[in-house]
Backbone as CSV, one residue per row, in Angstrom:
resi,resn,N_x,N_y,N_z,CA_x,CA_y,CA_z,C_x,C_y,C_z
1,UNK,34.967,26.788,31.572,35.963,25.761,31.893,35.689,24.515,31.054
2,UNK,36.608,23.767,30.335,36.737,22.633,29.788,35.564,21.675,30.723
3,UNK,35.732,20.372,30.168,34.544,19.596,31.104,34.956,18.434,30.355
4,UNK,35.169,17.156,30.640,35.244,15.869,30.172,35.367,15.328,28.782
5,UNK,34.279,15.951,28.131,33.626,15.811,26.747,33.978,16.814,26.145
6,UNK,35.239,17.191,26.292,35.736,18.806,25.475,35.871,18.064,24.195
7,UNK,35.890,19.049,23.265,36.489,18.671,21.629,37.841,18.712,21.948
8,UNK,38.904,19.550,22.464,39.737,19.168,22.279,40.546,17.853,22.406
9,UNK,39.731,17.007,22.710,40.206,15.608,22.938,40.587,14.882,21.186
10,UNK,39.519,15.367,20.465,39.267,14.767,19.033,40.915,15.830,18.263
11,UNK,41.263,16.250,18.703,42.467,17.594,17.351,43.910,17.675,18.655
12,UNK,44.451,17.151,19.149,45.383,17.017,20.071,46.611,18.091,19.218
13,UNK,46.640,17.552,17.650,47.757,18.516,17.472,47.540,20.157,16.951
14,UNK,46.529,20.217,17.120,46.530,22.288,16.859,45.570,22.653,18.338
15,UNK,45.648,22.092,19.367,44.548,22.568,20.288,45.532,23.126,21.355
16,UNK,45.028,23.940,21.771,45.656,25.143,23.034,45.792,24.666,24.588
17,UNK,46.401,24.146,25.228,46.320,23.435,26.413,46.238,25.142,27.960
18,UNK,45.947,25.213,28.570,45.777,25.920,29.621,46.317,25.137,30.918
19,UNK,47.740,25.372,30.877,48.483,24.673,32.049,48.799,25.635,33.317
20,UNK,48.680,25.198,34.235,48.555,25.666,36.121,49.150,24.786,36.882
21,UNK,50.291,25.107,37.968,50.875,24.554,38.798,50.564,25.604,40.440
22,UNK,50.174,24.966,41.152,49.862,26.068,42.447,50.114,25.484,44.230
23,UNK,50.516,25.340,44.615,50.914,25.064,46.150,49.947,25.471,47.125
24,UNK,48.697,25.392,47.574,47.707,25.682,47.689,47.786,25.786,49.580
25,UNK,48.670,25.460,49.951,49.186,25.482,51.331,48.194,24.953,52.250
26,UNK,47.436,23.721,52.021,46.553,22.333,52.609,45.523,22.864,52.628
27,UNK,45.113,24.282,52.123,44.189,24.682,51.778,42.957,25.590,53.558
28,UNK,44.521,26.032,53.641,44.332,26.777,54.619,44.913,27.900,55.341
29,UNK,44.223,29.445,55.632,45.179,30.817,55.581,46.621,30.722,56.406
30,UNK,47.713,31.122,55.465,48.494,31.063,55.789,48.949,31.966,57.437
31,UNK,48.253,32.457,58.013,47.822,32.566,59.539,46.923,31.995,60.067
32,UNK,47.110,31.391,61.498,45.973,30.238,61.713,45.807,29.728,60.775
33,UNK,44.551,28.769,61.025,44.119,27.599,59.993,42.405,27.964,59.497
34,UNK,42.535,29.033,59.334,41.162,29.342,58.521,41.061,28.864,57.147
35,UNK,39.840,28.313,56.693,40.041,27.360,55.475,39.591,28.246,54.080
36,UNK,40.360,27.863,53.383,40.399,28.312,52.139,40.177,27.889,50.976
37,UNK,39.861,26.715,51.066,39.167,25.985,49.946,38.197,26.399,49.253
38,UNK,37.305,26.716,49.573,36.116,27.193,49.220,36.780,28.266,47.977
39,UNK,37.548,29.092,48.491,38.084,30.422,47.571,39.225,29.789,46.311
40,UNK,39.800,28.745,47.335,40.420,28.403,46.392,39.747,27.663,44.588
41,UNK,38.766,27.030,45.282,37.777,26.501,43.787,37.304,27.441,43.451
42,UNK,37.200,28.641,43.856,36.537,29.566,43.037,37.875,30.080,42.039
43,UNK,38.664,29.760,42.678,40.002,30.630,42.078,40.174,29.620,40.904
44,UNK,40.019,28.491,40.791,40.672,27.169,39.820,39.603,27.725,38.776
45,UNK,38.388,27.553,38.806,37.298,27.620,38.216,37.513,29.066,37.364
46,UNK,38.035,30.051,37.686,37.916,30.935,36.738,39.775,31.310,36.550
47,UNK,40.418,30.234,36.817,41.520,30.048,36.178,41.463,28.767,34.850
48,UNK,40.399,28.301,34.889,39.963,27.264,34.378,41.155,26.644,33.203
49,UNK,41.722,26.013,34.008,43.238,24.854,33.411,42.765,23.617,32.906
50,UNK,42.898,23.175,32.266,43.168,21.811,31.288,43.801,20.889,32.405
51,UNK,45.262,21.179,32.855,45.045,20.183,33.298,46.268,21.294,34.648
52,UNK,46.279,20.737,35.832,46.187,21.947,36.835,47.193,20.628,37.987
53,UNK,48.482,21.169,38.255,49.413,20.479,39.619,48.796,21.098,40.568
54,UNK,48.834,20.366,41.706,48.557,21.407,43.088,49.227,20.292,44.283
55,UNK,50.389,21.133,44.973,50.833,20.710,46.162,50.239,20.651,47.709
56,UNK,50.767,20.289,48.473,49.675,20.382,49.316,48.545,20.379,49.352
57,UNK,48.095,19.210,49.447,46.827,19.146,48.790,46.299,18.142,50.046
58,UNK,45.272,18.658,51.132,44.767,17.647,52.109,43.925,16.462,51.762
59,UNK,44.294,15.374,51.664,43.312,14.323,51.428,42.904,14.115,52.980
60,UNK,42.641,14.176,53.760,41.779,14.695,54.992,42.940,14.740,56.311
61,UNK,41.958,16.037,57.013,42.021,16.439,58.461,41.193,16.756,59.291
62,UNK,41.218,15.300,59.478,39.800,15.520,60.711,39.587,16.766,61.619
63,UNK,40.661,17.202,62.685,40.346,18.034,63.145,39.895,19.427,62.515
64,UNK,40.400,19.896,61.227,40.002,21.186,60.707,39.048,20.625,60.410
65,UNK,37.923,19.458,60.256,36.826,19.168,59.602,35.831,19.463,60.663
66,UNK,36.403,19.029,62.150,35.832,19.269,63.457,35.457,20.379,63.557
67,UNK,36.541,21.438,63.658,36.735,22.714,63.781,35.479,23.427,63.402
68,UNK,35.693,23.674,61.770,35.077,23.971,61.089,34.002,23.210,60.342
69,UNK,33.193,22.751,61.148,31.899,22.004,60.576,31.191,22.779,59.549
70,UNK,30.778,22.766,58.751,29.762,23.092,57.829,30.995,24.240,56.831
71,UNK,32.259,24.455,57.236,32.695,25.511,56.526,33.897,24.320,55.591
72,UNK,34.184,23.200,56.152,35.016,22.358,55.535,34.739,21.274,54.785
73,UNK,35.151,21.103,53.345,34.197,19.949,52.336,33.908,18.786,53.003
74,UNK,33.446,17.990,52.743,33.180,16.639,53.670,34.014,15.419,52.586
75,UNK,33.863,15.833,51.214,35.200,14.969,50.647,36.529,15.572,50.858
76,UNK,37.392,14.650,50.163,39.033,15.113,50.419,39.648,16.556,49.219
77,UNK,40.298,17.148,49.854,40.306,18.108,48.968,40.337,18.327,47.068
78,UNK,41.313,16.879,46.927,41.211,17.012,45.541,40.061,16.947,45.101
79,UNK,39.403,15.559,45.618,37.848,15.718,44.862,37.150,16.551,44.820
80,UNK,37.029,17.792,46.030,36.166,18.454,46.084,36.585,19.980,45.157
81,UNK,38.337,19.902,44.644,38.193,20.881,43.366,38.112,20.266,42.445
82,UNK,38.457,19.083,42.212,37.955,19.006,40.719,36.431,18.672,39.991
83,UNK,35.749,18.309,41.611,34.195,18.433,41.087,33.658,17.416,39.706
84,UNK,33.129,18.040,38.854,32.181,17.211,38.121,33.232,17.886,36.786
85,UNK,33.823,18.655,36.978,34.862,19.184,35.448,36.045,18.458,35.516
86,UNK,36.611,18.178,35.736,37.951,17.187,35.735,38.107,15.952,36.681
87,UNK,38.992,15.142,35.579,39.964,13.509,36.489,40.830,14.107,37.180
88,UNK,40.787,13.312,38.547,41.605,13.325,39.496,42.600,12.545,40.159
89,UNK,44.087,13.017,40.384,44.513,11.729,40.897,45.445,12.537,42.018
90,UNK,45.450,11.512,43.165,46.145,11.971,44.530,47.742,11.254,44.972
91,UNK,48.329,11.546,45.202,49.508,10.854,45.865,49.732,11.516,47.206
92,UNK,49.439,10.524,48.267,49.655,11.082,49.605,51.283,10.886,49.864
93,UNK,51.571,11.669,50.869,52.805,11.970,51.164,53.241,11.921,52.792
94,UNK,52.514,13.057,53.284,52.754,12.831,54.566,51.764,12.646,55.074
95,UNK,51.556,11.582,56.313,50.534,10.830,56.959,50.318,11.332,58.761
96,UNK,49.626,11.430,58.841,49.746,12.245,60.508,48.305,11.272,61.209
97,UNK,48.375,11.310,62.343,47.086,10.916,62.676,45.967,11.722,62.533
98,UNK,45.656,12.602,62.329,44.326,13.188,62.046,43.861,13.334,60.640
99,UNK,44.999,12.692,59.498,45.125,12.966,58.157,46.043,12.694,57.124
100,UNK,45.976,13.108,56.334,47.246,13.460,55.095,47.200,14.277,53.708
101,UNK,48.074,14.638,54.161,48.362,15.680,52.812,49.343,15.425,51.314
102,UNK,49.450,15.619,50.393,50.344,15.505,49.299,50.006,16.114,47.999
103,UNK,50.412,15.300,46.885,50.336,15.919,45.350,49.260,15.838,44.766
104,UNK,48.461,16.167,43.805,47.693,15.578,42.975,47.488,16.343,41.716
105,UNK,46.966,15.706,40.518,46.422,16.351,39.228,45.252,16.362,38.904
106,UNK,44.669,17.870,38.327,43.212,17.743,37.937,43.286,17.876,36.467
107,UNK,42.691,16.916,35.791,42.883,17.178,34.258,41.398,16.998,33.701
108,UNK,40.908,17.598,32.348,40.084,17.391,31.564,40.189,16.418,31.004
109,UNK,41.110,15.677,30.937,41.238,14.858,29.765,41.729,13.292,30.911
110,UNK,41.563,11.740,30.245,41.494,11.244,31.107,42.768,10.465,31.762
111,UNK,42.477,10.653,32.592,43.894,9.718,33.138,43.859,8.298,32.981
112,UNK,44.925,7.905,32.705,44.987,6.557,31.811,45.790,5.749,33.288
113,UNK,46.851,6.279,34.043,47.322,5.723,35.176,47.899,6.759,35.718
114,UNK,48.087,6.089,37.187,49.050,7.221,38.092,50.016,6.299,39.629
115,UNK,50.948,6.741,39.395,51.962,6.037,40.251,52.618,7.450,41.389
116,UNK,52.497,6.892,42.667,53.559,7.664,43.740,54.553,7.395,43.784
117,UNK,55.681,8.090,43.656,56.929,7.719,43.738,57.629,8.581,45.130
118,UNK,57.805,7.484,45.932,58.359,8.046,47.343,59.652,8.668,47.534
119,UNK,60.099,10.013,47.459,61.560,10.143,47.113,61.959,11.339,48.732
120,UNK,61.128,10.555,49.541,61.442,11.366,50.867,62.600,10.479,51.346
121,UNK,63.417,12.015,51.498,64.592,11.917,51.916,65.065,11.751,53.392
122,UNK,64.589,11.738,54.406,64.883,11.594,55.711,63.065,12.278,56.737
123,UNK,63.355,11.537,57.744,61.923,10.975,58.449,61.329,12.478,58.909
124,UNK,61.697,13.850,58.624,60.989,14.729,59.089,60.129,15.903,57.478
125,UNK,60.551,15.030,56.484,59.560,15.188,55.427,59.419,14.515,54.393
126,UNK,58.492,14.300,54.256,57.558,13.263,53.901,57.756,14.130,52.126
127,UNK,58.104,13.398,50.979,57.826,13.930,49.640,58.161,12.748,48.919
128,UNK,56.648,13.043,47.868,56.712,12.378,46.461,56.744,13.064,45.230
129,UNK,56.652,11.829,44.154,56.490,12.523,42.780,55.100,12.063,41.909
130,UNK,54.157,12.434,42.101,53.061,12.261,41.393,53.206,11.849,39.853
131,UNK,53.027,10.574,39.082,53.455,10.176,37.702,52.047,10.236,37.316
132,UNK,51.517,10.773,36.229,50.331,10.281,35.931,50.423,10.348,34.041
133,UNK,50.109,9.540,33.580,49.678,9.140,32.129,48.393,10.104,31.831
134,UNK,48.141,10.883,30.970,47.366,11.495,30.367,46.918,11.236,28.456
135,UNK,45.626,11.157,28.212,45.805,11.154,26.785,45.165,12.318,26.293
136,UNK,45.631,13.075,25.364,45.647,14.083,24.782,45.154,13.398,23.154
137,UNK,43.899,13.303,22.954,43.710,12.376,21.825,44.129,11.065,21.819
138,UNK,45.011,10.507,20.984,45.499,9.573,21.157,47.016,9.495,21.450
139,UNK,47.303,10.633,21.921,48.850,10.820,22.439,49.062,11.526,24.022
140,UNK,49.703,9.926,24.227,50.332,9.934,25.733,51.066,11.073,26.242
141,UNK,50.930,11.787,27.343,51.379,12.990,27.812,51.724,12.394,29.781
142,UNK,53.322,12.792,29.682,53.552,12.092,31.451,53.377,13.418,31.890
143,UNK,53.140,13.326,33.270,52.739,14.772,33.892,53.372,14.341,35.402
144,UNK,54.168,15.010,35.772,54.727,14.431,37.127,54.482,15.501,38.283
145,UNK,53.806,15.739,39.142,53.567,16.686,39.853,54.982,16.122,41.264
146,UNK,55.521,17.851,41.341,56.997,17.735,42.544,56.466,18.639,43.396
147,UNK,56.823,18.390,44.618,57.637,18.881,45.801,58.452,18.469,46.668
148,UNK,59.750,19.189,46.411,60.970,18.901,46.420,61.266,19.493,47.942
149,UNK,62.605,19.022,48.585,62.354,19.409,50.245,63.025,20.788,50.564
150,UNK,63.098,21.133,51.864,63.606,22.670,52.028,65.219,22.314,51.800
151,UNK,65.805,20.888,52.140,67.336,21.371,51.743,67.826,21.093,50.898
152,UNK,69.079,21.633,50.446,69.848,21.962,49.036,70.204,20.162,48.510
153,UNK,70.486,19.377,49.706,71.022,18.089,49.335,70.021,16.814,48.876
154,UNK,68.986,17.412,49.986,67.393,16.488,49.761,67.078,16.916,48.689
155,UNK,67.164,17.937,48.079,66.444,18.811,46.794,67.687,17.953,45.495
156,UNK,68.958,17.581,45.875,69.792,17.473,44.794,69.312,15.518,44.598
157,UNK,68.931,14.983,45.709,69.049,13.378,45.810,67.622,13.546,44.832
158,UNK,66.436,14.146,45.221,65.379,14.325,44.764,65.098,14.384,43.238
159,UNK,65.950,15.491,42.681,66.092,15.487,41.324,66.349,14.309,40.791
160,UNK,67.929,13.803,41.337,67.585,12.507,40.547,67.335,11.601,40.614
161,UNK,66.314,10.902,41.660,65.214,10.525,41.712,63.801,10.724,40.231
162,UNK,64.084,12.192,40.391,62.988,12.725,39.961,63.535,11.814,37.877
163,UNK,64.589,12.613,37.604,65.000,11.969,36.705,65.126,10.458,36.134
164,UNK,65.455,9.823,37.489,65.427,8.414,37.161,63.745,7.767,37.051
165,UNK,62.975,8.312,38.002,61.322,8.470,37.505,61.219,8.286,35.893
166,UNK,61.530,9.991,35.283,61.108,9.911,34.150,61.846,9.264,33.513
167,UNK,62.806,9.006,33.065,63.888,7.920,32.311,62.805,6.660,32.604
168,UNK,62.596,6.316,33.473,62.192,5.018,33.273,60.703,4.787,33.260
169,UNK,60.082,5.468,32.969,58.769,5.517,32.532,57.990,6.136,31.811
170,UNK,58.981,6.649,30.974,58.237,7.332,30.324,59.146,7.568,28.302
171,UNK,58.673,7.024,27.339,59.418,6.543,26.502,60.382,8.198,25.890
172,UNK,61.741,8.222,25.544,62.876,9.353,25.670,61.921,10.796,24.607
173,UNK,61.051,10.104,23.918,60.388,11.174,23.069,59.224,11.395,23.482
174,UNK,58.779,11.142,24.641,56.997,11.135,24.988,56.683,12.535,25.305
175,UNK,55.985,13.256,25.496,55.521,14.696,25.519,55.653,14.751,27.300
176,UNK,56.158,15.685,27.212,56.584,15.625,29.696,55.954,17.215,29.868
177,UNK,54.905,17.187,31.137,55.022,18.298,31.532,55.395,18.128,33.593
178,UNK,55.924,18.526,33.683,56.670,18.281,35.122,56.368,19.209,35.522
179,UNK,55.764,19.775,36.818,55.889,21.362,37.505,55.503,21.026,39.065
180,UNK,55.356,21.713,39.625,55.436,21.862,41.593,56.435,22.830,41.984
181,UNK,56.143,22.280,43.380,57.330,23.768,44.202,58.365,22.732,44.267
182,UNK,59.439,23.737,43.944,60.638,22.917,43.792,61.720,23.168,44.693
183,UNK,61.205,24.528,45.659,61.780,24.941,46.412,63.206,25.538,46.044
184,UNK,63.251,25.324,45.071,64.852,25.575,44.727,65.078,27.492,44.266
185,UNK,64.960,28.046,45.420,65.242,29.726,45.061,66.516,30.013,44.711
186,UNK,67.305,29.454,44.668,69.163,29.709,43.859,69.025,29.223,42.996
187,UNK,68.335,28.876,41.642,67.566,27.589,41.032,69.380,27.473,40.307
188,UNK,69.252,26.137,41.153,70.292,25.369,41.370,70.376,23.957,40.471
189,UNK,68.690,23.425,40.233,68.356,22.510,39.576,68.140,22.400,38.479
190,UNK,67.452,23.757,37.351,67.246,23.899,35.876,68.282,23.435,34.659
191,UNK,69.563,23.348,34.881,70.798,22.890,33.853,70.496,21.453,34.201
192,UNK,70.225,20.812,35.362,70.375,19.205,35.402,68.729,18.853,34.437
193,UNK,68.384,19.707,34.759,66.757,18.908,34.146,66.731,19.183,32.851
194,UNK,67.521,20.163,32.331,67.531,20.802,31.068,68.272,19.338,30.122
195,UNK,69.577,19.583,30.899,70.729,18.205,30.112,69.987,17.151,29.971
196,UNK,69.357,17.235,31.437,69.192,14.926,31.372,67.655,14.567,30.500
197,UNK,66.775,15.668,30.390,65.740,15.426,30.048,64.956,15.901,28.864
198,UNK,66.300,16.729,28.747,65.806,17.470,27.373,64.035,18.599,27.363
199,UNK,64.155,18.860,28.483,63.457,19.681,29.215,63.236,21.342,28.837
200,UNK,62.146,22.566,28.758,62.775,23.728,28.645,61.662,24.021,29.776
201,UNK,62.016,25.119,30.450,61.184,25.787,31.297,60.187,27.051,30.705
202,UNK,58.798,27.052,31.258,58.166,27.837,30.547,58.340,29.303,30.268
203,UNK,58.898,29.966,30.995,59.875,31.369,31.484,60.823,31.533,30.257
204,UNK,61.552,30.660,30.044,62.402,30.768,28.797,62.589,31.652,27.959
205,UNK,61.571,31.401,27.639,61.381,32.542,26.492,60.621,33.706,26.608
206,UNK,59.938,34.297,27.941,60.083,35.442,28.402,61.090,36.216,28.806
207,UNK,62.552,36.051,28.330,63.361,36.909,29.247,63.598,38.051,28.527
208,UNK,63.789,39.038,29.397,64.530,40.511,29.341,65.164,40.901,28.537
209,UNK,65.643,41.558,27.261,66.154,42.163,26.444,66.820,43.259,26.742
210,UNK,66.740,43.977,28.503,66.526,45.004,28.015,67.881,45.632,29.018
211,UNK,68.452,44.808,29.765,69.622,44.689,31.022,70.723,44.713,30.310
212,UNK,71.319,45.383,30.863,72.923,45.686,30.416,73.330,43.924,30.491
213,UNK,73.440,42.959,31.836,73.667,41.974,31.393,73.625,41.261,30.907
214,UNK,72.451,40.872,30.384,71.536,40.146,29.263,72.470,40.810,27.917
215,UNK,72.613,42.261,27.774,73.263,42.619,26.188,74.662,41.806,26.178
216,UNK,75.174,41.583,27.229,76.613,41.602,27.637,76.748,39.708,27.353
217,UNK,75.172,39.422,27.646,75.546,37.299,27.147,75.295,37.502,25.854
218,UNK,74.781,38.412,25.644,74.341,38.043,23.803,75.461,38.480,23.083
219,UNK,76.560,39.344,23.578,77.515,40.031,22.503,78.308,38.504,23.215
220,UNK,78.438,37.824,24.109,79.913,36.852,23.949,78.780,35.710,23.148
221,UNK,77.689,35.042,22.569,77.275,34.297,21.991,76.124,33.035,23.444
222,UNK,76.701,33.746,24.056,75.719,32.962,25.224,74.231,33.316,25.433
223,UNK,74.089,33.967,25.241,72.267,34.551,24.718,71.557,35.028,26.364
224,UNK,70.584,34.821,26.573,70.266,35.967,27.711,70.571,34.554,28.880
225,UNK,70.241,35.071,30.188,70.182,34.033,31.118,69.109,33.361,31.269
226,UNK,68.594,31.983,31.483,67.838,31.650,31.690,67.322,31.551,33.436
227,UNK,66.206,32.038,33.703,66.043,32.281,34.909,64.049,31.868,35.775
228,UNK,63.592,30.972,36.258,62.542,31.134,36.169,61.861,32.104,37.053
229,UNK,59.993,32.118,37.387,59.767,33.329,37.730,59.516,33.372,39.592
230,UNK,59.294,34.264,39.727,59.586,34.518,41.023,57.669,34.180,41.260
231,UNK,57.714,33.366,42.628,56.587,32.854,42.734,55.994,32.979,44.561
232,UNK,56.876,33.424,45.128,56.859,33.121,46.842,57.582,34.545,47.207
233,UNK,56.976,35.095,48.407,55.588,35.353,48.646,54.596,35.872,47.687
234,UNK,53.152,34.998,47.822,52.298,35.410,47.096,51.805,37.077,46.696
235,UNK,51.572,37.448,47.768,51.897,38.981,48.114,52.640,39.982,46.831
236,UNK,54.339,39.298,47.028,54.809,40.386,46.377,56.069,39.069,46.108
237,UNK,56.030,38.836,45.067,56.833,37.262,45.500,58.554,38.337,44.743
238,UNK,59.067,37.029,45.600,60.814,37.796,45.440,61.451,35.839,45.397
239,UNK,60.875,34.962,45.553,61.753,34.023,45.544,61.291,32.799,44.193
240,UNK,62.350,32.386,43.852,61.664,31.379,42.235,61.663,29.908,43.038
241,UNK,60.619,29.884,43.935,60.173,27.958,44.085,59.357,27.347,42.779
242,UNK,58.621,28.089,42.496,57.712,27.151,41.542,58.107,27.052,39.869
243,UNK,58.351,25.999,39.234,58.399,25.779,38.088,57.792,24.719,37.665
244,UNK,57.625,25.027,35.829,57.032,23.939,35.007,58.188,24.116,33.959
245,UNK,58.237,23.059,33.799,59.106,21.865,32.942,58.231,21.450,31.768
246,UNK,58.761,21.361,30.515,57.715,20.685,29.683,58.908,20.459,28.372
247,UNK,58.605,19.134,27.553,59.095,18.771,26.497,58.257,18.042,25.733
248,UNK,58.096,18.529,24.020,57.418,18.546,23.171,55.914,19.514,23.130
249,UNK,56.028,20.395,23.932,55.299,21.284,23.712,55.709,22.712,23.000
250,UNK,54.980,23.431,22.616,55.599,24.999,22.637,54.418,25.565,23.517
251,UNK,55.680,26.788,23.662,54.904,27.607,24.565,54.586,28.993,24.332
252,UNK,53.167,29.095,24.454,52.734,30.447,23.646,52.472,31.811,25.427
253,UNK,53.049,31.312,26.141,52.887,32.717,27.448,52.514,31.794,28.815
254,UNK,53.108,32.690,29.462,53.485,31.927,30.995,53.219,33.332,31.975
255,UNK,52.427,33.346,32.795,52.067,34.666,34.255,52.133,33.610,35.375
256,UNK,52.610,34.742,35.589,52.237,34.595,37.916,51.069,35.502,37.795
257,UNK,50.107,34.300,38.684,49.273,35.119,39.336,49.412,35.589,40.668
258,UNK,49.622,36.816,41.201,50.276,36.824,42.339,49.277,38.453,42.837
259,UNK,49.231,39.019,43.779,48.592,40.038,44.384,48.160,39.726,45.506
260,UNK,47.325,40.267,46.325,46.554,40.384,47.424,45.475,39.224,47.805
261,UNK,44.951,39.259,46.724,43.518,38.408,46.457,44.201,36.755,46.313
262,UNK,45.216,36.610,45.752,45.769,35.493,46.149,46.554,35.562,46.766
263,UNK,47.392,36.456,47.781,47.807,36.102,48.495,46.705,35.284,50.013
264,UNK,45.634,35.595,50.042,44.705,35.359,51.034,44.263,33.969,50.704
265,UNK,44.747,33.016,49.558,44.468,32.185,49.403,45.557,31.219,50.060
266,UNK,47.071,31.502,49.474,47.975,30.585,49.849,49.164,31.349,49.748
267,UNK,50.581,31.074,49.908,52.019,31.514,50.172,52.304,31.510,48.996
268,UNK,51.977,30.845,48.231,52.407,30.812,47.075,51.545,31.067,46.056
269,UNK,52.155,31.558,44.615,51.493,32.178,43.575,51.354,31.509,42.422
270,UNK,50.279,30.958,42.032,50.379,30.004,40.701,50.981,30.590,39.547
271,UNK,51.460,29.363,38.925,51.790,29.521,37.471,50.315,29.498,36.423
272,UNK,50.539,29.980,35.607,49.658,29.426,34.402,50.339,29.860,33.053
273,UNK,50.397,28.851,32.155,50.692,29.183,30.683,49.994,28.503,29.603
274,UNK,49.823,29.184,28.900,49.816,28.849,27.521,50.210,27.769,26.495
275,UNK,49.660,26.518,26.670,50.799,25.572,25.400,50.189,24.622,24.626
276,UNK,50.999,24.164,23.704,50.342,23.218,22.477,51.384,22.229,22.125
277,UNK,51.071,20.973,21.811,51.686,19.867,21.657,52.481,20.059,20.001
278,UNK,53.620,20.046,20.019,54.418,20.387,19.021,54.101,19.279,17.759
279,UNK,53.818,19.582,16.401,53.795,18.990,15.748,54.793,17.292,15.745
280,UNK,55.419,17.742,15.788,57.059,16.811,15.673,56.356,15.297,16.729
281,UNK,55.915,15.586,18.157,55.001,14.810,19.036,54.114,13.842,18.220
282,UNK,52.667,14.301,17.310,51.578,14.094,16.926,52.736,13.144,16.066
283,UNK,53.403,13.623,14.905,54.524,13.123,13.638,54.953,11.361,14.780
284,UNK,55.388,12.041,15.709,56.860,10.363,16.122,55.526,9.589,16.898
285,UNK,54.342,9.905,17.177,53.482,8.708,17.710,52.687,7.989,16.528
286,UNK,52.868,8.925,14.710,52.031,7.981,13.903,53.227,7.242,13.092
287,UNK,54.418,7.807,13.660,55.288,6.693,12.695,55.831,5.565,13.540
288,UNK,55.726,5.942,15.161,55.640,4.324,15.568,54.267,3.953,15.724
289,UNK,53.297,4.279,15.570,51.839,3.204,14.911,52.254,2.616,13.860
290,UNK,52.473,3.591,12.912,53.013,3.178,11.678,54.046,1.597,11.322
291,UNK,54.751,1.934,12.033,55.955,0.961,12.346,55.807,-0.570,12.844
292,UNK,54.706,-0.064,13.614,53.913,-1.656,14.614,53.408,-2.392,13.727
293,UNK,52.596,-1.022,12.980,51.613,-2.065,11.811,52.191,-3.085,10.911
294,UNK,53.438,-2.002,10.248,54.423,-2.891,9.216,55.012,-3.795,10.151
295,UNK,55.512,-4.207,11.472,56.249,-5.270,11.968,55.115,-6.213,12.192
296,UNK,53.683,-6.053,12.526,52.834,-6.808,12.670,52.597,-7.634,10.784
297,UNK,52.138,-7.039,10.017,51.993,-7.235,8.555,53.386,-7.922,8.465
298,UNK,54.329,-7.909,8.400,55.446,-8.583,7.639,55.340,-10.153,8.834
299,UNK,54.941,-10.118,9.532,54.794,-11.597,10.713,53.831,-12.063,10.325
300,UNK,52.667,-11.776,9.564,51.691,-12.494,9.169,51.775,-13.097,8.014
């Protein structure tokens, strides 16, 4: 696993990023509340991500701490996966008396800032948008960790929310990787994020060749469907909640990890892919250095 002091910090534009988005379900079996943390860091650790979303994420509950004395971390969950290998940052969400739970990011590389953005839609769920600044060498990378709510309308106000987020913080060419449960199984939301943000989903370019319908978009000029992957139930997943979003990257391969062995972890099945910061990125951050310098030099 990467660790703080990786080289890839020094070569941002030919280095291989190892991206993970996972819903970790507060980090406890999805029957009863037997804790799962423990499995779950074992699971991160030899998924070993660069830089890794995770929903539900308990920043503490006393009573499962009660419960389970000696079997439950004594820090809050993020800290206790990202350990001594990655920066961490939390955005709580929903607040209960014994605790709270929400978003957070574990990255190798360091976090420069991180903002909650409250985009809960009515008083029986609690959701944000995790903003966090990343540097990838010397180039800024926004990373917005989502979970979006169970209904179609909270999920539509949310987006653009979510949109007006990135629009306004994040400059129209900056490198975006966005991912969480998005809840959206009719994926109802991918054309708005696509248009407004200039966005592609990592799935993309895995699709099917091989379906009579797919031949049938490519002979009218519409090309295959775009569709992301099916992520819920972990088990044997049949529904598409989870996606990653990313612009100015390419993407070299995208899996569900999904089976048995994670299903015993959480409901849901992580993403992980493959990606690298597109030349064109590294190019538009040295020609506005570039640019500063000459407006600074011509004022002197």
């Amino acid at each position: 696993m990467a660790t703080h002091n990786t080289t890839y910090i020094t070569t941002p534009s030919s280095m291989k990023l190892r991206i993970a988005t996972w819903n970790i379900h507060k980090g406890v079996s999805t029957v009863g509340t037997r804790p799962r943390v423990h499995g779950i860091k074992q699971a991160i650790t030899a998924m070993a991500p660069d830089i890794l979303f995770l929903q539900e994420v308990q920043g503490r509950h006393d009573l499962l701490a009660l419960r389970h004395a000696g079997k439950w971390p004594a820090q809050a969950q993020h800290e206790f996966l990202a350990g001594d290998t990655h920066h961490v940052a939390y955005g709580m969400n929903a607040i209960y008396d014994h605790g709270h739970h929400g978003n957070a990011l574990l990255s190798c590389f360091p976090i420069e800032s991180s903002f909650n953005h409250d985009v809960s839609d009515h008083a029986f769920e609690s959701r944000g948008i995790l903003h966090c600044v990343l540097h990838l060498g010397d180039i800024p990378v926004h990373c917005y960790v989502i979970h979006l709510g169970l209904f179609a309308g909270s999920r539509l106000r949310q987006t653009e929310a979510l949109i007006e987020a990135v629009t306004s913080s994040a400059p129209a060419d900056a490198p975006l990787l966005i991912a969480g449960d998005f809840n959206d199984w009719t994926n109802a939301l991918s054309k708005t994020l696509r248009d407004r943000l200039h966005v592609s989903e990592v799935f993309d370019q895995q699709l099917s060749s091989r379906s009579f319908g797919t031949y049938l978009r490519r002979l009218s000029g519409r090309g295959p469907k775009k569709t992301p992957a099916r992520t819920f139930p972990a088990a044997m997943p049949v529904l598409q909640l989870d996606r990653m979003y990313v612009r100015g990257f390419d993407v070299h391969g995208a899996q569900v990890l999904h089976g048995a062995s994670w299903a015993r972890l959480s409901d849901h099945a992580p993403i992980v892919a493959e990606l690298s910061l597109q030349a064109s990125a590294t190019l538009s951050k040295a020609l506005h250095e570039s640019r500063e310098e000459q407006h600074v030099g011509s004022e002197l």
